[in-house]
N, C-alpha and C positions, 0 to 999 in steps of 0.2 A: 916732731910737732904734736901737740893738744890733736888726741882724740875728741870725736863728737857724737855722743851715743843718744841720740832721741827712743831708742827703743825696748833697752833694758833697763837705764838709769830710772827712766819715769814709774817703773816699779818698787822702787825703793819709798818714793815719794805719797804713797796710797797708805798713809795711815790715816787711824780715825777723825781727825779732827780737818784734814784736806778733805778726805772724801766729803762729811759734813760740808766742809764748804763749799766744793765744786755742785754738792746736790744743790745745794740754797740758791748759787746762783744759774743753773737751769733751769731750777722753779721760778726764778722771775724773769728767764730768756723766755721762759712760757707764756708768760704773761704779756712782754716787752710788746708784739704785734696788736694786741688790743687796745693797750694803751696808743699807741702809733696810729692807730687806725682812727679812735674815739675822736682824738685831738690832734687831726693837723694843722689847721689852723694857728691853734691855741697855741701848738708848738711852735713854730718860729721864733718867738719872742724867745724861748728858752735857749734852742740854738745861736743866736746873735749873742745872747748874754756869755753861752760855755766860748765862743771863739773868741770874746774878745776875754774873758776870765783865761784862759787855757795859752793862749798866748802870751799874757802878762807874767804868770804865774813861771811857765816853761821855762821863759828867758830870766828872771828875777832869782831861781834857783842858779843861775848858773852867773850871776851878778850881774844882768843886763837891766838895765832901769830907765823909765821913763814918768811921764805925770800920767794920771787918770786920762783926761783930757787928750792928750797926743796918743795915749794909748788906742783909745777910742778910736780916733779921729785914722790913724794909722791901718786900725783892723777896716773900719769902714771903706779905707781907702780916699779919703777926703781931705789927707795930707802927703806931702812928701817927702820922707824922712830928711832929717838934720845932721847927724853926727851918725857916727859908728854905731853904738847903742840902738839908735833908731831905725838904721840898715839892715840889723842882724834883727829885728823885729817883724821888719816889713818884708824880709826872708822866711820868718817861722813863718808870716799868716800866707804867706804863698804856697807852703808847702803845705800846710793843714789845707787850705781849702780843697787845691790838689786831689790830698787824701777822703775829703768828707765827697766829695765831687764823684770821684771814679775809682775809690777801693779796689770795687769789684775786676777790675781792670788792671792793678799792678800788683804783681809779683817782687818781693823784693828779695829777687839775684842780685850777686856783687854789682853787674851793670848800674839794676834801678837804683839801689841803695848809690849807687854814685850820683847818678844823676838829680835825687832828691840833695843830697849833701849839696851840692853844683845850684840846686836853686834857695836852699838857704842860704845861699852867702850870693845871691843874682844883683843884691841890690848894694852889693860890699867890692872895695877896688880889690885889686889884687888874685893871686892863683890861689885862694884858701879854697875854694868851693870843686868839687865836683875831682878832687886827688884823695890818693890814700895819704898818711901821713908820710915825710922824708927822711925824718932823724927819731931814733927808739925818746916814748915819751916815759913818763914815771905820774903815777896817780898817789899825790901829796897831800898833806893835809899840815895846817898851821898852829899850831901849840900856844896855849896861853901866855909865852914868850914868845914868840915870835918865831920861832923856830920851826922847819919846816922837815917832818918825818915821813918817810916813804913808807906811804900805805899798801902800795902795789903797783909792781912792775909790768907793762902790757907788754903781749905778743912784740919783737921786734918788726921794725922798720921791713926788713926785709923778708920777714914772713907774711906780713899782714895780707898780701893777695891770695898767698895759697891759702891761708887760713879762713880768710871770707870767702873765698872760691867752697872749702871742706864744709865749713858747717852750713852755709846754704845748702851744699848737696844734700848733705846727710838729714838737715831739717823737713827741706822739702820731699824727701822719700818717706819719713815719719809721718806728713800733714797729708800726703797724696793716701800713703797706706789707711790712713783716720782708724787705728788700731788702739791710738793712743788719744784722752782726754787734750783738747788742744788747749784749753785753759791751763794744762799743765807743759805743754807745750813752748807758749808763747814765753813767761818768763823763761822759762828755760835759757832758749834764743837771746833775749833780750839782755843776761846772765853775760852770755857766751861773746857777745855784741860790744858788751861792758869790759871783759875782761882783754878781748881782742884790742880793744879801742883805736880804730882802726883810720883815725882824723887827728890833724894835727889840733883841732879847734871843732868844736859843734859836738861832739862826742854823745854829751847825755843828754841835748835839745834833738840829736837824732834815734835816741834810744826811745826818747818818747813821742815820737813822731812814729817810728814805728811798730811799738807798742797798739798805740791806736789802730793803726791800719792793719795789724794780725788781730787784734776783738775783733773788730767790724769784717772782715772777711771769714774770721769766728760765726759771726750772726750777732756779735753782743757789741750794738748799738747806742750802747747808753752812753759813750764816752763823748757822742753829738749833742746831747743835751746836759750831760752833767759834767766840767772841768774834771778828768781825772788828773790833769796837771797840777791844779789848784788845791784836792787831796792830796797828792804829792809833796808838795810844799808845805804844806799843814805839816806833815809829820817825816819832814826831810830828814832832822837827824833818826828816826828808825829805819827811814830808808837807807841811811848811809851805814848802820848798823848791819841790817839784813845786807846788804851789798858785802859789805866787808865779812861777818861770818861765811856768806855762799861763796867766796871767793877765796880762802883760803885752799893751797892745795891745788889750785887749779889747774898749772903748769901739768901737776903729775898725776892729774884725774882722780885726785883723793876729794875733791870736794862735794857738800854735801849741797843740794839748791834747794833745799826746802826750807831753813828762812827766808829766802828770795821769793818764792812761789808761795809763802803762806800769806808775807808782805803783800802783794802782787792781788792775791786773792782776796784778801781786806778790801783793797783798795776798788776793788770793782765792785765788791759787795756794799760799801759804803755808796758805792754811785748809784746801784740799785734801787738803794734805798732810799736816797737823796731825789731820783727819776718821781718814784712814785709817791712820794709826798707832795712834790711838785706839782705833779699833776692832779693828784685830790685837790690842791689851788686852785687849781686853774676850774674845777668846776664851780668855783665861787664868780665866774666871770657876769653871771647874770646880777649878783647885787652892786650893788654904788660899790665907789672905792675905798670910801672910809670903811663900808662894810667890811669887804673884802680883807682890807686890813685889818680888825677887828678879830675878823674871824683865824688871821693867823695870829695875831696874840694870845686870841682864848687858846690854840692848839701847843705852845708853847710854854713846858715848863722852865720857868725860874725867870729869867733876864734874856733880852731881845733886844737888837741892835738896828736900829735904820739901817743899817748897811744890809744885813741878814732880810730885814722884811722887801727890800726892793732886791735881793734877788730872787725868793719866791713869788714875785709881784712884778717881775721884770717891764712890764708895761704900763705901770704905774710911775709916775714922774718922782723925781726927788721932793720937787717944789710940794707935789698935791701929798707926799710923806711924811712931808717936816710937819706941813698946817693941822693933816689929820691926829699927828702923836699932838702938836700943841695942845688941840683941841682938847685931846684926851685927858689930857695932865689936867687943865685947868679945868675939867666938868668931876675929877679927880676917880676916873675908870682906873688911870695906871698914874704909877709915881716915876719918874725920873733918877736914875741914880747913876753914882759915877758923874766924871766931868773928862771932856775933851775925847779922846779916841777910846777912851773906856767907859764912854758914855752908854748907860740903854736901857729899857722899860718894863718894868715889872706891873702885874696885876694886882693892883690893892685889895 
C-alpha cells in the first residue's frame, strides 16, 4: 500500500516561488483579525453571499445544477428540495454550515470524514451516504469524441479503509508535531484524499468540504467570506491539470505535489485578496447606494458586470442595481456594452 509521508516530502516543496507564497498569505493571515474585528457586522452580508456562491459553485463542478432562485431559496433553507440534483445540494449546505459552525470541534479521522459524507447525501434515498466506496472505481475523462480515457486508477475497493485509516494517521502526527508549514500541508492531504477517492459518489464535493475545514482550523478564515469553491470553478480545467500532473506516480510514491500545492496556494491567495477589497467596500457603507456603486466603478479597471457589482455590494438589491447603472448610461458617466450575459459597464 501508498506510503504517506507529511514529513520529508514537504521539504522538497520549499522552493522559491512556494515559499514567496506561503509568506504572502501569512501576511494577510496577519491582517485577517483586524479586518474581522473592524467589520462584523458589515460582514454577514458577505458570508450569506460565500454559502450560498460556495455551494452552487461546489456542486455545478461536479455537474449538479439548479436555478439561482432554488439555489438561494435551498441555502436559506426556505425550500425543500425537489429532485436529486436538489438533495445533493441541500446535503452540501448541511455540511458547510456544520463546518463554518464548529470547525474548531472536528477532526477529520476516517470516522468524521464518514460521517460528514453520511450527511451529504442525509437528504438523498439510498446507502450512498456515510460508506466507503464497494467496487474499485476509475477517475475518466470524456474526449472530444465521445470516448472515455482512464485518467487514473484510485486506491482499491478493498484498501480504501486501511488507506484512510494511514494517512490520517500519518497527517495528523505531521499537524500535531506543527514542524511543517500546514498550508503546505493541507493540499498535500487533500492530493492524497483525491487519489485514494475513497466514495463511490461525492468524492471532490468532499475534498472540498474538507479542504475548508483544514484552512479554518489553519486560522485562514477567509474561505467564510470569500467562495473558494467558486475560484475553483473559475479555473477548473488548471485544477484538473495540477490534479493530474500531482498525481502521476502516486501508486509508487514518485509523485511530485507541487503543482497541486502551488494550485492550492493561488487559490487562497486570490481569496485574500478578493476579502480585502471587499471590505475596503464595505467602508463605503455610510454613502447612498448609488454612491457606493459608483465608487466601485471608479475602482475598477476596464468593464464591470451587474453581476460582479452586487457581489461587492451584497446588500444592495438587484432592482436598486439595474436603476442606478440606468441612471448612469443615460446622464452618460458609463456606456453599456456587450448584450445579454456578456453584458457590462465601462467608464467613458
Amino acid at each position: 500500500m501508498r506510503e504517506f509521508d507529511y514529513t520529508k516530502t514537504p521539504e522538497k516543496l520549499l522552493t522559491p516561488e512556494i515559499v514567496q507564497m506561503t509568506g504572502s498569505i501569512h501576511e494577510h493571515k496577519g491582517k485577517q483579525e483586524l479586518f474581522l474585528e473592524a467589520n462584523t457586522d458589515e460582514l454577514k452580508a458577505l458570508l450569506e453571499v460565500a454559502l450560498i456562491q460556495s455551494t452552487g459553485a461546489s456542486n455545478r463542478i461536479e455537474g449538479i445544477f439548479t436555478s439561482d432562485k432554488r439555489l438561494k431559496e435551498l441555502v436559506s433553507q426556505k425550500a425543500e428540495p425537489r429532485n436529486r440534483s436538489e438533495q445533493e445540494i441541500a446535503g452540501y449546505r448541511e455540511v458547510l454550515a456544520t463546518i463554518h459552525e464548529s470547525y474548531e470541534y472536528i477532526t477529520p479521522r476516517p470516522s468524521l470524514i464518514l460521517q460528514l459524507h453520511r450527511d451529504l447525501y442525509s437528504y438523498s434515498h439510498g446507502t450512498a451516504g456515510g460508506n466507503y466506496k464497494n467496487a474499485d472505481n476509475v477517475i475518466a475523462e470524456i474526449d472530444a469524441e465521445g470516448h472515455q480515457n482512464t485518467r487514473f486508477i484510485p486506491v482499491s475497493a478493498f484498501q480504501t479503509a486501511d488507506a484512510m485509516e494511514e494517512m490520517c494517521t500519518r497527517f495528523w502526527e505531521a499537524w500535531n508535531a506543527d514542524k511543517i508549514d500546514r498550508l503546505l500541508l493541507i493540499p498535500m492531504f487533500i492530493l492524497d484524499f483525491l487519489c485514494i477517492h475513497p466514495f463511490n459518489d461525492g468524492n471532490g464535493r468532499m475534498s472540498r468540504l474538507l479542504t475548508l475545514l483544514l484552512f479554518y482550523k489553519a486560522g485562514y478564515l477567509v474561505g467564510k467570506y470569500i467562495s473558494m469553491e467558486t475560484l475553483i470553478e473559475k479555473t477548473k480545467e488548471t485544477y484538473y491539470e495540477a490534479l493530474q500532473a500531482s498525481s502521476a506516480g502516486w501508486h509508487i510514491c514518485t509523485n511530485s505535489y507541487e503543482p497541486f500545492v502551488k494550485y492550492y496556494l493561488g487559490i487562497i491567495l486570490k481569496a485574500y485578496n478578493e476579502f480585502e477589497n471587499r471590505v475596503e467596500h464595505l467602508k463605503h457603507r455610510g454613502l447612498s447606494k448609488p454612491e457606493r456603486i459608483k465608487a466601485v466603478i471608479d475602482q475598477k479597471v476596464g468593464k464591470i458586470t451587474k453581476k460582479e457589482i452586487m457581489e461587492l455590494c451584497p446588500d444592495i438589491s438587484k432592482i436598486t442595481v439595474e436603476r442606478t447603472l440606468t441612471a448612469f448610461v443615460k446622464s452618460g458617466y458609463i456606456a453599456k456594452v456587450g448584450a445579454g450575459p456578456a453584458t457590462g459597464y465601462v467608464r467613458i
